[in-house]
N, C-alpha and C positions, 0 to 999 in steps of 0.2 A: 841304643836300641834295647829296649824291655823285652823278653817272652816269657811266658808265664811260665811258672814253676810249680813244683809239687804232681800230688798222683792226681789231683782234680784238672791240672791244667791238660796236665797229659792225656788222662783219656778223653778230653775234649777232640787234642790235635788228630790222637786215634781213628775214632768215631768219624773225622772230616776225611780223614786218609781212606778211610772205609767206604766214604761215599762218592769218594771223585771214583776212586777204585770203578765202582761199580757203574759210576755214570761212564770209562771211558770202555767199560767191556759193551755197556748199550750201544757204545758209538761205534763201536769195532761190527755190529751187527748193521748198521744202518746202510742201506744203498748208496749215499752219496758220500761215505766218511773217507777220509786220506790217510792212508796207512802210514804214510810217511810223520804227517804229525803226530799219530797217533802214539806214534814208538817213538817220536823225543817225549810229549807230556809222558809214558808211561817210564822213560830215564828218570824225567825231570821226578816225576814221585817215588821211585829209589832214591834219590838225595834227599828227599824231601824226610822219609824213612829213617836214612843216617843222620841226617840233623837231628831228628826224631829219639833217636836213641843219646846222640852226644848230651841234646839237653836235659835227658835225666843225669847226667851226671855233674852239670853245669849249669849256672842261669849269667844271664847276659845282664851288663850294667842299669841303669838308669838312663834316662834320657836327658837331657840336657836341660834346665830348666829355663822360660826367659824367652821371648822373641822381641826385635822390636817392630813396631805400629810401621816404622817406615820403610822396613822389609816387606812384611806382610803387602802393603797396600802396591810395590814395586812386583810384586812376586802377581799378585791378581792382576792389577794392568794388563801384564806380560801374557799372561794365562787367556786373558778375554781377547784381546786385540792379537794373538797369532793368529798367523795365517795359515794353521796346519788344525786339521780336526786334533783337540785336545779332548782328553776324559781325567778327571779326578776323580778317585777313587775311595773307598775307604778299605781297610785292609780283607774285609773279609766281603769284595768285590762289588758293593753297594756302590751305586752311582752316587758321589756327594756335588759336581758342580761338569760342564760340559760349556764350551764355548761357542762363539757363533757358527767356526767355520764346522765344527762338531754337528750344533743343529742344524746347517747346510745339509750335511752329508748324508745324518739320518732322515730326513724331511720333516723336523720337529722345529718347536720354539727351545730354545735351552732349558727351559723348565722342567718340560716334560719327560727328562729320562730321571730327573731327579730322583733318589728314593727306590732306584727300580736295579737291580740285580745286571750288571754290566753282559752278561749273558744273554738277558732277554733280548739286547737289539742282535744278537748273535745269530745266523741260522744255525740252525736243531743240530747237522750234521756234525758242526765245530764244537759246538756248546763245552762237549766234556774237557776238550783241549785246551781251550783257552780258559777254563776254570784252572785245571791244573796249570798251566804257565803263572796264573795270577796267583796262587797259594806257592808257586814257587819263588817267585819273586817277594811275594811279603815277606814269604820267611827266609830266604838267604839276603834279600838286595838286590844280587846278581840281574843285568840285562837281559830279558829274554824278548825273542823275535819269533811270529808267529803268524802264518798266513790263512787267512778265513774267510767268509765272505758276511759282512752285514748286511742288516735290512735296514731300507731306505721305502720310501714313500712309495719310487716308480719299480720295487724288486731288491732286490740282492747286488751287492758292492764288495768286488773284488778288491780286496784290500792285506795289505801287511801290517802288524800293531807290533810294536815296538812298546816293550813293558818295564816300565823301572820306578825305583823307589823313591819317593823323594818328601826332604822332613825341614820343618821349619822350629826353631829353637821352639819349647816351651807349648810343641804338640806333638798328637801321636803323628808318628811318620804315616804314609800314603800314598796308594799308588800310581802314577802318571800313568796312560795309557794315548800314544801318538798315532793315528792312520794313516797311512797313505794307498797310495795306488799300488794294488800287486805289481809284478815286474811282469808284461806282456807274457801269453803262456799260446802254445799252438790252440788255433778255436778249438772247441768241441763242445756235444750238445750238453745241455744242463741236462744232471742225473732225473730222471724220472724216480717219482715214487715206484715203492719194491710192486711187483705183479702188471707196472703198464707196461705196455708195447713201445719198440722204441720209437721215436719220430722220423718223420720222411728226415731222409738229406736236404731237402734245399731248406726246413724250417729251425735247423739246430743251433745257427752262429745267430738267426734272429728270430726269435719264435715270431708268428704271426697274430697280431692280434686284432680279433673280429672288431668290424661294426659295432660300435656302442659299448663295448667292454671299457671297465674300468681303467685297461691300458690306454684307450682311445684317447683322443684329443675330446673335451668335454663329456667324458664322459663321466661316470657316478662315481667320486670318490678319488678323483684320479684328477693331474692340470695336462699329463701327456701320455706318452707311452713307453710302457717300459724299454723297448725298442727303438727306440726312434734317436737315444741320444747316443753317441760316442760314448761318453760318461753319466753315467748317473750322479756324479755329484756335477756335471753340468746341466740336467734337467732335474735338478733337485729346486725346492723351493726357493734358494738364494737370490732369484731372477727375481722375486714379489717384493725384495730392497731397494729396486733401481728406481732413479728419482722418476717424478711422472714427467710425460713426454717421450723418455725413450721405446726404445723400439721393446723391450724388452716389458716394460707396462704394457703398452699396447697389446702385446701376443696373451699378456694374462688375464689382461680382462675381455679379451678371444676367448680365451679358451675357458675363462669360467662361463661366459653364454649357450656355451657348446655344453657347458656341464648342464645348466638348465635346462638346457631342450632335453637337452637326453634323458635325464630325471622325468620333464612331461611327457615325452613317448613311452617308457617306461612304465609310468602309471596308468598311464593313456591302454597301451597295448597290454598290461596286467588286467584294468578293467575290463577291459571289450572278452576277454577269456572269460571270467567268473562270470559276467552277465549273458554271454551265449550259454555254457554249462551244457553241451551237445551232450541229447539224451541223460542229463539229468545226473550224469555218472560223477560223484564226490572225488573218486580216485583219481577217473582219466582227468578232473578239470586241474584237479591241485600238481599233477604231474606237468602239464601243459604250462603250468603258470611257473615249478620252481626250474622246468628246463629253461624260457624266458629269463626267469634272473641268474641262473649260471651260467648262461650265457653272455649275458649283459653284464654282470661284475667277474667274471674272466674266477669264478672261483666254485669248490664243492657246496653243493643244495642240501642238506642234509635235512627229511619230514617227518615228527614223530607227532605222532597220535596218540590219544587215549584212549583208550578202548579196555571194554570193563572194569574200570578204576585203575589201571596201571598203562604206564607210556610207551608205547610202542614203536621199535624205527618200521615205518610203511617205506620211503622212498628216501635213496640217496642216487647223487645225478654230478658227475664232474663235468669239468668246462668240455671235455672233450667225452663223448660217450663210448665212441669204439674203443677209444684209445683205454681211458679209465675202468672199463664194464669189471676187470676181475677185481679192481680195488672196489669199487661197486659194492659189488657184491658182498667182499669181507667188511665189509664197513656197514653193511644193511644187516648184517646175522647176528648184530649184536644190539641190544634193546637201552637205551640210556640207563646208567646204572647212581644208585644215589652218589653223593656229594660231586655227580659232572655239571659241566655246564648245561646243556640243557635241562636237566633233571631239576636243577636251581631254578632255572627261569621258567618253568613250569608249576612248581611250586609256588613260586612266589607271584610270579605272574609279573616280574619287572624283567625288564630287559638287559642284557649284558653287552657289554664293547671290551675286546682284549684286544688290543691292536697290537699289542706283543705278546704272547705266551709264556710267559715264564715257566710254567708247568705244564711239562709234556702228556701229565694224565688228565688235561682239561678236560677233553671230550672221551674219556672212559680207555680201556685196551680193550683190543682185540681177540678174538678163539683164541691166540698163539701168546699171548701175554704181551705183545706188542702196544705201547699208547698207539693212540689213532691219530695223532698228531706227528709223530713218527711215521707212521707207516704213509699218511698223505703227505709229509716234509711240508706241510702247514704252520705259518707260525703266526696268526691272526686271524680271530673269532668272532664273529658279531652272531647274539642271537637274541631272538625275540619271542614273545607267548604269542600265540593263535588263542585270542579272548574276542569278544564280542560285549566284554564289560558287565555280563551277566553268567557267559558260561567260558570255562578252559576246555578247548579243543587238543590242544599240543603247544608244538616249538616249531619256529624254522630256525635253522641255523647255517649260516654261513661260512665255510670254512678258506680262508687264501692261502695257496701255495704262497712262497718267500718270492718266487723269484716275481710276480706281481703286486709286492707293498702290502700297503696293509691298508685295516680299514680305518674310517675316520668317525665323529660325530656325526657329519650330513649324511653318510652310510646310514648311520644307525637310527636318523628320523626318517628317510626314505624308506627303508625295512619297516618300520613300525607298522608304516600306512601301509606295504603292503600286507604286512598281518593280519591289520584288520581288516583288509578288505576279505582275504581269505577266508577270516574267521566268519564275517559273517556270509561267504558265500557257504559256508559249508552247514552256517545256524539254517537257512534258506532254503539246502539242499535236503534236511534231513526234516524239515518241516513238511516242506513238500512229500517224503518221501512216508512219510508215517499221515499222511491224508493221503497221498495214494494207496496203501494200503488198507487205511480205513474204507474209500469208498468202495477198494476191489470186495474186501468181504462185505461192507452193507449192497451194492450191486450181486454179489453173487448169492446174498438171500433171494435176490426176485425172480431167480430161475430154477428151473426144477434142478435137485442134486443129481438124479438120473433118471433118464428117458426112458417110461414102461413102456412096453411090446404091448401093443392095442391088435387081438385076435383081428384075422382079417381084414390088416391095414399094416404098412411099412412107414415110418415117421422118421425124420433125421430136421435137424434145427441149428442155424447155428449165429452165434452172437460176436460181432466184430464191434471195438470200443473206436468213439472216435480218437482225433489225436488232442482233442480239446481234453485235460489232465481232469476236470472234473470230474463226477460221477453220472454214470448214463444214467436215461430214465427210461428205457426200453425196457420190455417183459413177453416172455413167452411162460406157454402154461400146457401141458399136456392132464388128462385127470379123467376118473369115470364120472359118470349121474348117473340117476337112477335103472335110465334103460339103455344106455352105449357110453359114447365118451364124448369126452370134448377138447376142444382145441381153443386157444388163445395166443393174440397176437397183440401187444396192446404197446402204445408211446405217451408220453405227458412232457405239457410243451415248457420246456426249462428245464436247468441242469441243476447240480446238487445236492446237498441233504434234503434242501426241504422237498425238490421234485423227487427223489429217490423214495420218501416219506409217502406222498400221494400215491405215485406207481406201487410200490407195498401195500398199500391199503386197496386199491382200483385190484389187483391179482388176486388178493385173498379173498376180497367180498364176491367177486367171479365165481372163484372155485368154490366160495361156501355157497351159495345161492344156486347152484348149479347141481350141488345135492340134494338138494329138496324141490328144483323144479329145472328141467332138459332144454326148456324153450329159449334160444337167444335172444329173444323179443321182453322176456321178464327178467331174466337175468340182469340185462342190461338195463333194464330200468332199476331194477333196485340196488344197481351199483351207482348211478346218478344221485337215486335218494340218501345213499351211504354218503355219498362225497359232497352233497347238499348239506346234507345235516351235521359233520363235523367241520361243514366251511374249509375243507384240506386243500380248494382249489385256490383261495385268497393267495396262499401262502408258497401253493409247487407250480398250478398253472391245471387248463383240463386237461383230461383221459382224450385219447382219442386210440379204439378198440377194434380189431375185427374177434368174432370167436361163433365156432362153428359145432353143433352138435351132431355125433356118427352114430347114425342106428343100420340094423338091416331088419325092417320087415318081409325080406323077402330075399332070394337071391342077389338082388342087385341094393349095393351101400345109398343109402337117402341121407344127406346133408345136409341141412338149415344152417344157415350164415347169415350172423348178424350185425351188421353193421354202422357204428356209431361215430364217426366223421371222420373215418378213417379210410388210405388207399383202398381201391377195390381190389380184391384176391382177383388169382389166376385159375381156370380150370384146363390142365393139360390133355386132351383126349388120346385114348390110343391111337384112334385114327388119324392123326396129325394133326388137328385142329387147335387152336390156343384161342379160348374164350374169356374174354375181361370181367367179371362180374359188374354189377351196377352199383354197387357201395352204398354210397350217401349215409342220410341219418346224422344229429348233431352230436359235439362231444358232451360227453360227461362231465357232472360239475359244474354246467353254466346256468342250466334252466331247467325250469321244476319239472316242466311238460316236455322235455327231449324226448321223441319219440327215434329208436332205431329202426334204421332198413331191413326188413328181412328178405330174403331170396331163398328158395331150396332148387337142389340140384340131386339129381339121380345119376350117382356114379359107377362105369362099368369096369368091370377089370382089367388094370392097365392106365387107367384117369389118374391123373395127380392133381391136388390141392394144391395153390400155393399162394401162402400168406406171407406179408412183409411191413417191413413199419415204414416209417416215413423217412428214413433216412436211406433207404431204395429209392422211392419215386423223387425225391428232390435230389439227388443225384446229381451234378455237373459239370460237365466235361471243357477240356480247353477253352473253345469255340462260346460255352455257355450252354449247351444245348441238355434239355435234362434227360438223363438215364429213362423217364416214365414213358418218354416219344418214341423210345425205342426198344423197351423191354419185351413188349411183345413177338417183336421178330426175335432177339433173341432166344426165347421159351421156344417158340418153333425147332427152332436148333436144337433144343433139346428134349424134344418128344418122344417118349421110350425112357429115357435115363431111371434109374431108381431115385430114391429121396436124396440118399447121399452126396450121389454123384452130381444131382441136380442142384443140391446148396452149395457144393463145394465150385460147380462150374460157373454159376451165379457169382458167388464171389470173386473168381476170377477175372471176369466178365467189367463187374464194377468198379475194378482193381486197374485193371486195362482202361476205360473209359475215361477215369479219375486221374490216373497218374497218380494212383497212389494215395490223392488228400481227401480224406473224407474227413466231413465237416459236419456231420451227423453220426451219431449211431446206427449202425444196420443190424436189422433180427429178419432171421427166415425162417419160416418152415414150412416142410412139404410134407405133404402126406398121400401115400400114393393106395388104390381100393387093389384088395384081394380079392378071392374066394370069401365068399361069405362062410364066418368063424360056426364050427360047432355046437350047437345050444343057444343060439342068439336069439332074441324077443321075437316073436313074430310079426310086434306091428310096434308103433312108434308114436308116441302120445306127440300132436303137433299144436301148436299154437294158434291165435286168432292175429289175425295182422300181418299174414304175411302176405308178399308179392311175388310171384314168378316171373 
């Protein structure tokens, strides 16, 4: 045996002794560590120490030069074909070769521990321990026994490894690692990560695992349940060797169908969530969709977001929510931080699969300096980028506790797809959500910013959207003219920008036209010519208008109503009476010669006005029956009320009738006669054409 000599070899050995050191004080902190092993590995590195020392004073022979080919090839036979899990080592604990009944045990091919840190199939809590027995054995020889549990496909595998050296002429020595089964130990529950609650009693000697989780019988990523075996190296992969015909094919090619379906319900019930998107809300849907997959892969949801150019943790979610809420918590207060896993796959925008962890600060630490890999006893990560192939939204990332295995490849393309799906529900959700916004403020141009006090008259108005996301094309309008005021009530038939367009143009050419002449009979017509001449109606749909001009020649309020194929207003009398006006007249926008209805009315104090669009009168109820057949009895009801009160109970009214679904726009407004105001005109310029 060779050890390196001189002050460079040395402070190599140093600097190792420095780091197990430290890894076995981490372990001495962890919720599920064995103080018992803890205190032979921290023996075992006291000798390790005095060795330490002796061989500055000494260096050890040469090795042996020379094997022969037909040792060697006796020596591998023997290695492949035991019937004990084997590991070979290389001295400084890299996996150099693992045999069949080895990749049994782990639920691997032999291949795949190759190259990889004998640790990494280790759970977290041992890690430091069995580093240290393996530095102790390289460097004395000496047998060391060591009990830990490995990770295996369906969880964690109680076992004992039996560690020793062993050299073949004319190479470097190396270290044998043997498993077998720990020696029977009283049940009790697997440690919970630090801050959960602990588990019922009846689910600790076999946890429970849901419907469709990864433990299940076909389910995602999984051939059974962790549960379900005696031994996990008896529900390990070993069963996918037996010849075909046995019962033992049979159950596998069971159980991978069952894995299939379970992946299409899966996608199935992931879709049906992002394409409902109840009320539109990004958070609540992505929250909905990652409790769904931690639920179904039995493992932590972990959702970071971008938000103003850096990644943000929005949502973490464990397989159990009551149980996990304070780990939750600590694991959401801390935002992905550069060289983590996620922070990687966000950048780069490719995906990641650790199915083992070798490094505990994969996914970043904690407030407390804790990894986060420790603190959830997680020891396989799959994660993936939230893209839509044009924009980076974030990461999902998937975190498994040990004692439910680890993730696979088909994990890792089934994640992808839900990625994208999310991604682009969320591209979808934020398009939608910047046109609703745009149509709120082009909509909120067509109504007045705030309602002037009209002397001698009380007004209240009010505007309900339908549930159709477009942009309404309703308009109301309060405003003077030259000798009182006027009122507008107006709809254009179609939704959108380009009807929103048209309604902007129909409001403003009203109110401009209406300062230079009172009469609703011309007004309205040179709002037609307006809407003729720039062709606006090709494009949004016609006007269809009531608008009403207020004068007082006299004690009592005189109202001319003009209307252009629009619902006929309501006249509410003090005296109880509710009179339908006569309407008619065509809309605006179709034809050259549209002539409006006019009507006047002499209003006494106490009378209310009331104007509405057309998404009052088409109205309809359960049954089908329209709100316009009955609106009048209701106005009766409410005979007396002020403006307010009367829009606000109207609304009600249609709310009740409706159940709710309105399928139109609604605009009201009331306007109820005072006292005749201070100083008003004494007489009231009227138009030719009108009809009482």
């Amino acid at each position: 045996m060779s050890e390196t000599s001189g002050s460079a070899g040395a402070g190599r050995q140093v600097a190792e002794l420095e780091a197990r050191l430290a890894a076995l004080r981490q372990a001495a902190r962890s919720k599920g560590a064995e103080p018992g092993e803890l205190l032979d590995a921290a023996l075992t590195e006291l000798d390790g120490a005095v060795d330490l020392l002796r061989a500055a004073q000494a260096a050890d022979g040469e090795p042996a030069a020379g094997a022969g080919a037909a040792e060697r090839s006796l020596l591998r036979a023997a290695f492949s074909d035991a019937p004990v899990p084997l590991f070979l080592l290389a001295r400084d604990g890299t996996v150099q070769r693992i045999n069949e009944s080895a990749g049994d045990l782990i639920g691997s091919k032999p291949g795949y521990a190759t190259g990889r840190p004998f640790t990494a199939l280790v759970n977290l809590p041992s890690r430091a321990a069995v580093q240290s027995q393996l530095s102790a054995v390289a460097r004395t020889g000496k047998l060391r026994r060591i009990r830990c549990t490995l990770l295996s496909a369906d969880g964690v595998v109680p076992s004992e490894l039996i560690i020793g050296r062993v050299g073949v002429r004319g190479e470097a020595d190396q270290l044998m690692v043997a498993a077998r089964d720990a020696p029977a130990a009283p049940a009790a529950a697997p440690a919970a990560p630090r801050g959960a609650a602990a588990a019922p009693a009846a689910s600790r000697s076999a946890p429970a695992t849901p419907a469709g989780s990864p433990g299940a019988a076909g389910s995602p990523g999984a051939a059974g349940s962790p549960g379900a075996a005696a031994s996990p190296v008896a529900a390990s992969p070993a069963t996918a060797g037996e010849r075909p015909g046995d019962a033992g094919d049979v159950g596998a090619r069971l159980a991978a169908t069952q894995a299939i379906t379970r992946r299409l319900d899966l996608v199935t019930a992931t879709a049906t969530l992002l394409l409902a998107n109840e009320g539109f809300s990004e958070s609540r849907t992505l929250q909905r969709c990652a409790r769904l997959i931690a639920r179904e892969f039995a493992a932590w949801t972990i959702l970071d977001i971008e938000r103003g150019g850096k990644l943000r943790r929005q949502l973490v979610l464990g397989p159990d929510d009551m149980r996990f809420s304070d780990l939750a918590r600590a694991v959401a207060a801390v935002d992905p931080e550069p060289g983590s896993v996620p922070y990687g796959v966000h950048e780069s925008a490719r995906p990641a699969l650790i199915a083992h962890a070798e490094d505990a600060g994969a996914l970043g630490v904690g407030q407390d300096g804790e990894p986060l890999l420790v603190t959830l006893q997680a020891t396989s990560v799959l994660c993936v980028p939230l893209s839509d192939g044009e924009n980076r939204y974030g990461v999902l990332t998937l975190v498994r506790p040990a004692t439910e295995g680890f993730f696979r490849v088909a994990d890792l393309a089934l994640v992808e797809g839900l990625g994208e799906q999310m991604a682009l529900a969320i591209r979808v959700n934020r398009m939608f959500r910047r046109r609703s916004d745009t149509a709120d403020a082009l909509h909120g141009s067509l109504l007045p910013r705030r309602m002037p006090e009209i002397p001698g008259a009380q007004v209240a108005a009010t505007y309900i959207a339908a549930e159709d996301p477009e942009v309404g094309s309703d308009f109301y309008d309060v405003y003077r003219t030259q000798d009182g005021w006027g009122l507008a009530v107006g709809d254009v038939c179609g939704k959108g920008e380009e009807a929103a367009a048209v309604t902007a143009a129909a409001r403003h050419a009203i109110r401009v036209l209406a300062r230079r002449c009172a009469d609703p009979g011309e007004v309205l017509a040179g709002t037609n010519e307006i809407l003729l001449a720039d062709e606006l109606a090709l494009d949004g749909g016609f006007v269809t208008a009531n608008i009403a001009h207020l004068s007082w020649p006299d004690s009592r309020l005189r109202v001319v109503v003009g209307s252009a194929g629009h619902p006929a207003a309501a006249l509410l009398q003090a005296d109880g009476r509710v009179q339908m006006l006569s309407g008619g007249g065509l809309p605006l926008g179709l034809f050259p010669n549209a002539e409006p209805a006019i009507q006047e009315l002499t209003m006494d104090t106490g009378d209310v006005l009331f104007l509405y669009s057309n998404g009052v009168a088409q109205l309809r109820g359960p049954l089908n029956i329209e709100f316009q057949d009955r609106m009048a009895d209701e106005l009766v009801g409410m005979v007396g009320y002020p403006p307010d009160r009367l829009v606000a109970s109207m609304r009600q009214a249609m709310l009740d009738f409706s159940g709710g679904n309105l399928v139109d726009d609604v605009t009201m407004l009331a306007m109820r006669a005072d006292r005749r105001p201070q100083g008003s005109p004494s007489a009231a310029r009227t138009g030719a054409g009108r009809t009482s």
